[in-house]
C-alpha positions in Angstrom: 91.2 14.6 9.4 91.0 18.2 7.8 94.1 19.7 7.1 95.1 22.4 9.5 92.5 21.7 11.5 93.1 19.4 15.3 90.9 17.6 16.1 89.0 17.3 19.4 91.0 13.7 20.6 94.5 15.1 19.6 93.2 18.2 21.7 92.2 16.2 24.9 96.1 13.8 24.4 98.1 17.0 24.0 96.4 18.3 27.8 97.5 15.4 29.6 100.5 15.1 31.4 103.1 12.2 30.1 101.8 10.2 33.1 98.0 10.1 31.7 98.8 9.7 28.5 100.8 6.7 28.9 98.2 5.3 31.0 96.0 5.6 28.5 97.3 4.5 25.5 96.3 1.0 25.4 92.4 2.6 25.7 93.2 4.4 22.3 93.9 1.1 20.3 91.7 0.2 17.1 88.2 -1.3 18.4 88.7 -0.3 22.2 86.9 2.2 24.3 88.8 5.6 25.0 89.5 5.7 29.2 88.6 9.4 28.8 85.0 9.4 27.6 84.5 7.0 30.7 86.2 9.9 32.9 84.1 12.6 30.9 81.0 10.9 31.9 82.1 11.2 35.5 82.2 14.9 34.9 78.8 14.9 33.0 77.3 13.3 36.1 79.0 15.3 39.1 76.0 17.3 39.3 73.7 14.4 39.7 76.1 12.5 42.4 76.9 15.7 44.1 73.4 15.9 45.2 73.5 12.4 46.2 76.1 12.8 48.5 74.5 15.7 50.0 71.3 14.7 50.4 73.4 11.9 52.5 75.2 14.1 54.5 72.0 15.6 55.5 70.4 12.7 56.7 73.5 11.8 58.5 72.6 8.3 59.7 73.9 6.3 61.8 75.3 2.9 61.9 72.3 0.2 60.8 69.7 2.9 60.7 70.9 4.0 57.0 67.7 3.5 55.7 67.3 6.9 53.8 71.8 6.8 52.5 70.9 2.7 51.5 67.7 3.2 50.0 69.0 6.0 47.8 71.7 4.5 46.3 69.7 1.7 45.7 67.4 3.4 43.5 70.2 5.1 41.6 71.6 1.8 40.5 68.4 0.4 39.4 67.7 3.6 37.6 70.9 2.2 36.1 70.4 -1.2 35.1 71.7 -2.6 38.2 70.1 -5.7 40.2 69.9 -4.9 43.6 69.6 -7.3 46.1 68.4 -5.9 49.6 68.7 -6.6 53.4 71.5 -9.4 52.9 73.5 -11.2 55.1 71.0 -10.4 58.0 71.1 -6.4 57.8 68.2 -4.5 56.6 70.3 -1.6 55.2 73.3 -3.8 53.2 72.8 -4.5 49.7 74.2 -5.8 46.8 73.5 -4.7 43.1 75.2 -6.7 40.1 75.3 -5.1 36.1 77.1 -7.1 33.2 77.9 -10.5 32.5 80.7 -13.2 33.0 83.9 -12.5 34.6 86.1 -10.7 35.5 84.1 -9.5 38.4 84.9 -6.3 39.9 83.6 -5.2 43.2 83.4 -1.8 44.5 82.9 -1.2 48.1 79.9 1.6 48.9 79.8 2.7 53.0 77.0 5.4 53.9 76.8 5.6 58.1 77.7 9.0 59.9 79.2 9.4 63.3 77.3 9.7 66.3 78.0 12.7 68.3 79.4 15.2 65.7 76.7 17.4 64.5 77.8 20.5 62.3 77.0 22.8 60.2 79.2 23.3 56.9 80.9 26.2 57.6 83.8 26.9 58.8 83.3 27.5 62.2 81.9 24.9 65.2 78.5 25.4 65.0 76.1 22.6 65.4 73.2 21.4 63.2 69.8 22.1 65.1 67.8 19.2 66.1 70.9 16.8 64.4 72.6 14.5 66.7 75.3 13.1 64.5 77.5 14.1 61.3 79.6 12.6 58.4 83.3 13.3 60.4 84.9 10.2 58.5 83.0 11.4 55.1 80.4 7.9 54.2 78.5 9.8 52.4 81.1 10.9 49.9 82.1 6.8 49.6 79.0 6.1 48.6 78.1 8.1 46.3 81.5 8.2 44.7 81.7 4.4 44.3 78.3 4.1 42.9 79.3 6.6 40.5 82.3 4.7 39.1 80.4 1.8 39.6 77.8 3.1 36.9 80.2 4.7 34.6 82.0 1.5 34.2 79.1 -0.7 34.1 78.1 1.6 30.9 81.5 1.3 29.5 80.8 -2.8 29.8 77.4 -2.2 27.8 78.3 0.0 25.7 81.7 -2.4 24.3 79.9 -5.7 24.5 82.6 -6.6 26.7 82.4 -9.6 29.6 82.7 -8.5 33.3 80.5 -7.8 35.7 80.3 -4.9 38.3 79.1 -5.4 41.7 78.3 -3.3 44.1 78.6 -4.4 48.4 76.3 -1.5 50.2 78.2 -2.0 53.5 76.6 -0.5 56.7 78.3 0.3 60.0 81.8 0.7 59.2 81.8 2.5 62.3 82.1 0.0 65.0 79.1 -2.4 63.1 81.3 -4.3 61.5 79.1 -4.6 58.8 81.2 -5.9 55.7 82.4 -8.9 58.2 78.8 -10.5 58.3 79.2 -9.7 54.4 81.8 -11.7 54.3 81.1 -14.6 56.5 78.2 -15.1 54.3 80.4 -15.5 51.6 79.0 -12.6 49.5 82.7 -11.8 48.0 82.9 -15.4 46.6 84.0 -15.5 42.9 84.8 -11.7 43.2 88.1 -11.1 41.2 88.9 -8.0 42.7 87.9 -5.3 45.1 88.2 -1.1 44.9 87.3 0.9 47.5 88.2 4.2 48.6 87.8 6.9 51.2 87.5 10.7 52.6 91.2 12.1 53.2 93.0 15.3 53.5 95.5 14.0 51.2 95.8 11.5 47.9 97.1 8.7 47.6 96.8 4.7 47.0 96.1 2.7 50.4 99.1 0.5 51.1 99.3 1.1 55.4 97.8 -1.9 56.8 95.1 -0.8 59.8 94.7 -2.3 62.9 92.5 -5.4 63.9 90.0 -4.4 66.1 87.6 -6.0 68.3 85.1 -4.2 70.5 82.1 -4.4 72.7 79.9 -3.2 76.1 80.6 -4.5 79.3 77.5 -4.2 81.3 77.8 -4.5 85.5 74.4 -5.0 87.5 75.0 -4.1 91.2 71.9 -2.9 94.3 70.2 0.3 94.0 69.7 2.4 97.7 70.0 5.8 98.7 73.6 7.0 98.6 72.9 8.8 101.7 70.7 6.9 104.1 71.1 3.6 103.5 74.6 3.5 101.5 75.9 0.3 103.0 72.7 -1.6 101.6 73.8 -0.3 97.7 76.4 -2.3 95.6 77.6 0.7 92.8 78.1 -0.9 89.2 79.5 2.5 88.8 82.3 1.4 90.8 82.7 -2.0 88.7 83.0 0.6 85.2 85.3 2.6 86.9 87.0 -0.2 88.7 87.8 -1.6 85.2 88.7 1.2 83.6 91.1 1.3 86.3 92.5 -1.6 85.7 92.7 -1.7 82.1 94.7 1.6 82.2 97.6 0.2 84.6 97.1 -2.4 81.7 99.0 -0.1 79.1 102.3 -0.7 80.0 102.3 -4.0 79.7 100.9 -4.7 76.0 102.8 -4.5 73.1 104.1 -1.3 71.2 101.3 0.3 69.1 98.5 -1.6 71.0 95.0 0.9 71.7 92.8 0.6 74.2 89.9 3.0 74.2 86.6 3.0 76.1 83.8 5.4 76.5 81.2 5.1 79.8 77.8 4.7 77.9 75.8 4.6 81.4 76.6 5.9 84.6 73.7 6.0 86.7 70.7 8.6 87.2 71.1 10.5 90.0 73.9 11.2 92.4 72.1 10.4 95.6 71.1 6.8 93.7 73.4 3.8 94.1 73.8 3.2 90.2 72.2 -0.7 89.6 73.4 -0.6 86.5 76.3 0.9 84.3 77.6 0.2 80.7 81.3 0.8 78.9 81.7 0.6 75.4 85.5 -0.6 74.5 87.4 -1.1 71.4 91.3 -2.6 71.8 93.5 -2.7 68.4 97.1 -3.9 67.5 98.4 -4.6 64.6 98.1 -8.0 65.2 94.9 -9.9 65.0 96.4 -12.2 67.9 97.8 -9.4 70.2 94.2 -7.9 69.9 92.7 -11.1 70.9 95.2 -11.8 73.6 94.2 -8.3 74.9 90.7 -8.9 75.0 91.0 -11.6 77.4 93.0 -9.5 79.7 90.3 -6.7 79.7 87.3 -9.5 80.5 89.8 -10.3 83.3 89.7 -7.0 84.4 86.3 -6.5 83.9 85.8 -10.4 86.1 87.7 -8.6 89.1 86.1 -5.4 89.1 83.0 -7.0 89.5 84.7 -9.1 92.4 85.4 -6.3 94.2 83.1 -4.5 94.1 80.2 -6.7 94.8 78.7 -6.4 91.2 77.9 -8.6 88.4 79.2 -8.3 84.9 78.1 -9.9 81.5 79.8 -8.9 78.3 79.3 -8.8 74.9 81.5 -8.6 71.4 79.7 -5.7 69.2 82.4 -5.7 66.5 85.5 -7.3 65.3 87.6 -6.7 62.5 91.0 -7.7 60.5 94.3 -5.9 60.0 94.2 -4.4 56.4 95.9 -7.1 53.6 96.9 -4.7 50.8 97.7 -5.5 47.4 100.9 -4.0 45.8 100.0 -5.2 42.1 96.1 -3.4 41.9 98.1 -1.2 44.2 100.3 -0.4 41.1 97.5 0.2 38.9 95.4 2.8 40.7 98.2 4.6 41.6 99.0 5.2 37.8 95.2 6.2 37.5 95.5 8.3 40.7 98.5 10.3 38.8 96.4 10.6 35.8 93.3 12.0 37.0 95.2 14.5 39.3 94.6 15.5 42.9 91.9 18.8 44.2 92.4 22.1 42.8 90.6 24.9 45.3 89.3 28.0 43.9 90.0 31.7 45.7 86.9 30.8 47.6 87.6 27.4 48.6 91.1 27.9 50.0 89.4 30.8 52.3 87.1 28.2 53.8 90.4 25.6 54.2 92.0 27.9 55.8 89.8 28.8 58.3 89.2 24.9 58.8 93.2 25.3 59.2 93.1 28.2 61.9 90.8 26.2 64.3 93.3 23.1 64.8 96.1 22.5 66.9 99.4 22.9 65.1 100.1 25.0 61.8 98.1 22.9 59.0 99.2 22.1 55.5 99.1 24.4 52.9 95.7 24.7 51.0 97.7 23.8 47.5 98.9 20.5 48.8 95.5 19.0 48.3 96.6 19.1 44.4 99.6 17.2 45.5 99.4 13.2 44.8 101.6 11.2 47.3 104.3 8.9 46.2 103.3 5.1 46.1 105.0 3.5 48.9 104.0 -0.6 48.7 105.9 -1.1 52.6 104.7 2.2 54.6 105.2 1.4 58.0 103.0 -1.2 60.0 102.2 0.7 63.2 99.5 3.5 63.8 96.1 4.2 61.9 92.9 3.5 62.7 90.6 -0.3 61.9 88.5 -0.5 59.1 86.1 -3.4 57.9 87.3 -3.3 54.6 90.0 -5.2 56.3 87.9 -8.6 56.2 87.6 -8.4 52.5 91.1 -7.9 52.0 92.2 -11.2 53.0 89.7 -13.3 51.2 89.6 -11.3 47.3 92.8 -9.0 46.5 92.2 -5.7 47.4 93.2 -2.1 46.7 92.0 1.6 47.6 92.8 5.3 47.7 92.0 8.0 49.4 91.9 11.4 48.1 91.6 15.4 49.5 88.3 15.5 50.5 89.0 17.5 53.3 91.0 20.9 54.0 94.5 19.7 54.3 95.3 18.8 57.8 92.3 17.7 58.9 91.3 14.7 61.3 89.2 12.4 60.7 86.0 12.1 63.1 86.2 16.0 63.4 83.6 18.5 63.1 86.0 20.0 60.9 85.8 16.9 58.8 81.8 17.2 58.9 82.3 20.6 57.7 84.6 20.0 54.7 81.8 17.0 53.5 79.2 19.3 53.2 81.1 21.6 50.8 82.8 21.8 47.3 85.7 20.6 49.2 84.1 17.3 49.7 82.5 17.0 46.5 85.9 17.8 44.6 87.6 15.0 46.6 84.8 12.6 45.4 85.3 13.4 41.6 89.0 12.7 41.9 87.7 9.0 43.9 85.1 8.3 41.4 87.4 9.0 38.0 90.4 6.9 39.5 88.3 3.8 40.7 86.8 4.1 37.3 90.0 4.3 35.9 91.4 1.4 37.9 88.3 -0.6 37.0 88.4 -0.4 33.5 92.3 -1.6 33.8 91.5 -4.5 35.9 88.6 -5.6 33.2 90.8 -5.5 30.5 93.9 -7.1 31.5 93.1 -10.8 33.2 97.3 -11.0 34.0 97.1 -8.7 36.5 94.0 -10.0 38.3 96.0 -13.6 38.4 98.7 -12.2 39.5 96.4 -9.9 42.2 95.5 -13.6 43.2 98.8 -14.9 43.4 99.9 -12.0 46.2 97.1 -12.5 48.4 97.3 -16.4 48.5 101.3 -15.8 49.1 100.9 -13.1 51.8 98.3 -14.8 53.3 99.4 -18.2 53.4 98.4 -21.1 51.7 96.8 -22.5 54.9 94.9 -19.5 55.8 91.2 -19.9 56.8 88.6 -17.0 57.6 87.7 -16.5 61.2 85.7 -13.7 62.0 86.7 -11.5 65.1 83.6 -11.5 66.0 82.6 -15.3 66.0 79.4 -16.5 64.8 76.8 -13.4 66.4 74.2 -12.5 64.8 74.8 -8.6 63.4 74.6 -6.0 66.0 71.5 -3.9 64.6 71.4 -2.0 68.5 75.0 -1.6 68.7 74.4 2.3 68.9 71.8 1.7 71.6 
């Protein structure tokens, strides 16, 4: 080093806070590869990712129809170096693309479907996209692009050192309601997989430690006789009245299912035409508990209610499981790990411009929002956050058969709901593409740790098998059905 003279690495170590440098230490020993050049080439790239995630925001497609979101990220990782292995476990739009050699092997979870039903602009203000019949209001296309991000940067690292690992990439369609990582699963595409990373759209930062809630869902479809409501109405049997006979039912159902259990249902087809005895009707339901039993136990009761609706009304129903998932297994010890990354990299700083927009997004909720600044806030780790509440995620099935860890971070103006048009809005935006720099560089981050230290990935191991139990064996929720490519039919 030239006297009097600092040079650029002393620079970059006295920036950090005591938290990152720490963190990185071990990164900085003779022979290894620095942590922050992997986290600078994340910044190189944002451009280049941005764009990706844009482009599928635009397309905003919908669960197994992801052709465009899929095919693009694809292409990225074979531009690459990546193998990419297409259309697996029976879905045309799931993939998954492998780069390195040996173990430990890392996967990294990439979703990509919008919401149907939410179509927005991004601005500030509730205006829908012409012509555009859904929207990214739980923020896909940010995962996506994101993971596949880290997923390169790291993969480079691997090259680069000469190091063993591999990193492997699961493109996972219809998270929303498809279950689409489950048929991953079942096919046993996670086996020999050392460890998962995942992440996802927020408001806020933080490591994933709240388990979800199991899930299963699907349509109940009643056939009943068409006639003319007016003329001839005794000659008609409504299925109408079998949907709404049901839904009847299953709501007096609430109070009498256990605390924090969630029934929801949506009428998907009502009939034509007022003066037309509806022959056939169609509700879409979903019930969740914290309990994969309780949600199973549930289901039963609704088919029973669905069975005497039919009854009484002089219908017929038939019924069919469209999804299914687990309750969320996380992993305190990789939870440890990317929490220390998520503190090092640093949560969303908004410009002048940018906290305008969040607080506009603020003014059109209910309630007073959070403060723009507090998407530069990182949450506390909290390894036992209580059980009840959330939503259901397929990321759930993985969790219980290879240890599992993920964050989420501000990629939406603070205080906003998921599956919002407010949501959709942030996504399209700086706000969104912020949020997915912060994702990319921690996963990264976390990656790179799990690679190089095999103790924690045995012990990763050694907290799933004891949480699980030793005589745990996979069952998916939603049996042995082929994948539900029509679901949104």
């Amino acid at each position: 080093m030239v006297a009097g003279k600092t040079s650029p690495m002393m620079m970059t170590l006295r920036l950090l806070p005591c938290a990152a440098l720490l963190l990185l230490l071990p990164a900085l020993l003779p022979g290894q590869t620095t942590k922050p050049e992997v986290l600078a080439r994340i910044d190189a790239t944002k451009a280049d990712f941005d764009a990706i995630a844009l482009k599928i925001w635009d397309y905003a497609e919908i669960g197994y129809r992801e052709e465009k979101s899929s095919g693009l990220l694809q292409e990225r990782l074979r531009q690459a170096g990546f193998k990419v292995e297409a259309g697996v476990a029976g879905m045309p739009t799931a993939f998954v693309a492998s780069a390195g050699q040996g173990g430990p092997v890392i996967g990294v979870l990439a979703e990509f479907d919008a919401l149907p039903g939410i179509s927005q602009e991004a601005v500030p203000v509730k205006k829908e996209r012409p012509g555009v019949t859904a929207g990214h209001a739980c923020g896909h296309h940010l995962f996506g692009a994101g993971s596949i991000q880290a997923a390169i940067a790291v993969q480079e690292w691997l090259k680069a050192t000469g190091r063993p690992g591999t990193v492997r990439v699961f493109g996972t369609p219809a998270e929303e309601g498809g279950s689409g990582k489950v048929y991953m699963v079942r096919a046993g595409l996670f086996n020999g997989v050392d460890a998962v990373v995942h992440w996802h759209a927020s408001d806020r930062n933080l490591t994933i430690m709240m388990p979800s809630l199991a899930n299963r869902s699907g349509k109940f479809r009643f056939r009943g006789v068409a006639s003319h409501a007016a003329s001839a109405p005794e000659r008609g049997r409504s299925a109408l009245d079998g949907v709404e006979a049901m839904n009847h039912m299953v709501n007096m159902l609430r109070e009498h299912v256990p605390d924090f259990t969630r029934l929801h249902y949506v009428i998907t087809k009502g009939g034509e035409a007022p003066n037309v005895v509806p022959a056939f009707a169609e509700v879409y339901y979903y019930v969740r508990s914290p309990s994969r039993e309780v949600v199973r136990d549930v289901w039963d009761r609704v088919v029973q209610a669905a069975q005497g609706a039919a009854l009484g009304t002089g219908t017929k129903v038939d019924w069919e499981i469209t999804g299914g998932v687990y309750d969320l297994l996380p992993n305190e010890v990789l939870g440890r790990v990317m929490q220390a990354n998520l503190e090092a990299v640093g949560g969303v700083t908004y410009t002048p411009a940018e906290k305008e927009f969040a607080l506009q997004i603020g003014r059109s909720l209910f309630g007073k929002p959070p403060a723009p600044e507090t998407a530069a806030l990182i949450r506390p780790f909290n390894p036992n956050p209580p059980r009840e509440g959330g939503g259901s995620t397929d990321v759930a099935d993985v969790s219980w058969t290879v240890p599992t860890v993920g964050v989420r971070t501000a990629t939406w103006a603070p205080g906003t709901p998921g599956h919002s048009w407010q949501a959709v809005a942030c996504g399209g935006t700086s706000l969104g593409l912020k949020g997915m720099n912060v994702a990319a560089k921690t996963l990264a981050g976390a990656m790179l740790d799990y690679l190089s230290k095999p103790d924690v990935l045995a012990e990763a191991k050694a907290e799933l098998v004891r949480r699980r139990g030793a005589e745990f064996k996979y069952e998916a929720m939603v049996g042995d059905r082929a994948p539900p490519l029509n679901y949104r039919d």
